[in-house]
N, C-alpha and C positions, 0 to 999 in steps of 0.2 A: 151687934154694935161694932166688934172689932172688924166686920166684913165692913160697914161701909167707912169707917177710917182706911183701909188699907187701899178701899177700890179712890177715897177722894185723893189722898195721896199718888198714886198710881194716876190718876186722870190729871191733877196740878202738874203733875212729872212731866206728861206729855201737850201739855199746855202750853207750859217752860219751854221745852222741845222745841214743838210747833214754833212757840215767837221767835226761837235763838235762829231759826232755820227760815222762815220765812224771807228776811230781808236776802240769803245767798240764792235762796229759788229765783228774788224778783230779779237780780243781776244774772241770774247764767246766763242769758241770751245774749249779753253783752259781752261776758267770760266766751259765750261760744265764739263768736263774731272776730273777738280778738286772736282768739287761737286759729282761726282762721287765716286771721291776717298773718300771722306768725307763723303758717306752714307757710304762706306763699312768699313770704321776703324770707324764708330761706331756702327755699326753693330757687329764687333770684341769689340767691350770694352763693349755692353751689355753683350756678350759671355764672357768676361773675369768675367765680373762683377758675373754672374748669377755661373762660378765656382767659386770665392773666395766667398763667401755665403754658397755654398755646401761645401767648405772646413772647413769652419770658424764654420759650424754647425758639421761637424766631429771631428772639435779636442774640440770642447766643450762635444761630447760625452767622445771622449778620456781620456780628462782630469776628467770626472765625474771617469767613470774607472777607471783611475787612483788613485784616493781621495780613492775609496769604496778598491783599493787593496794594499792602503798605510795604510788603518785602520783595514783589515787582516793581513798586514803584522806585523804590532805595537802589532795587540793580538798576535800573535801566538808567537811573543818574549816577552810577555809580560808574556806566561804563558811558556814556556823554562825557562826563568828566576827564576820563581819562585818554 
């Protein structure tokens, strides 16, 4: 008698289980899908990232340039002027 309380118990237990878990089975396909999506936009924001670095190292040249032809331009009115 105590064998088959233990085995009904024991089988309600996995019953309970079963329902608590069923509903996260029917979604994983959708959990995959989206983690999916989520390697590949960040897969895009390394790539975003890796051009604003390339860009950010261009206009710091830029702007060097710029300084060394703002300090020709300053002589070369500087000696117009005088």
């Amino acid at each position: 008698m105590v064998k088959w309380i233990v085995l009904g118990v024991v089988l309600f237990a996995l019953l309970v289980l079963f329902l608590a878990v069923r509903p996260l089975l029917r979604r994983l396909p959708g959990l995959q899908r989206a983690a999916l999506t989520l390697q590949t936009r960040q897969a895009e924001v390394a790539s975003l990232q890796d051009t604003a670095v390339d860009l950010q190292d261009r206009i710091e040249k830029l702007q060097e340039k710029l300084e060394v032809t703002q300090r020709r331009m300053a002589v070369i009115q500087a000696r117009r002027g005088s």
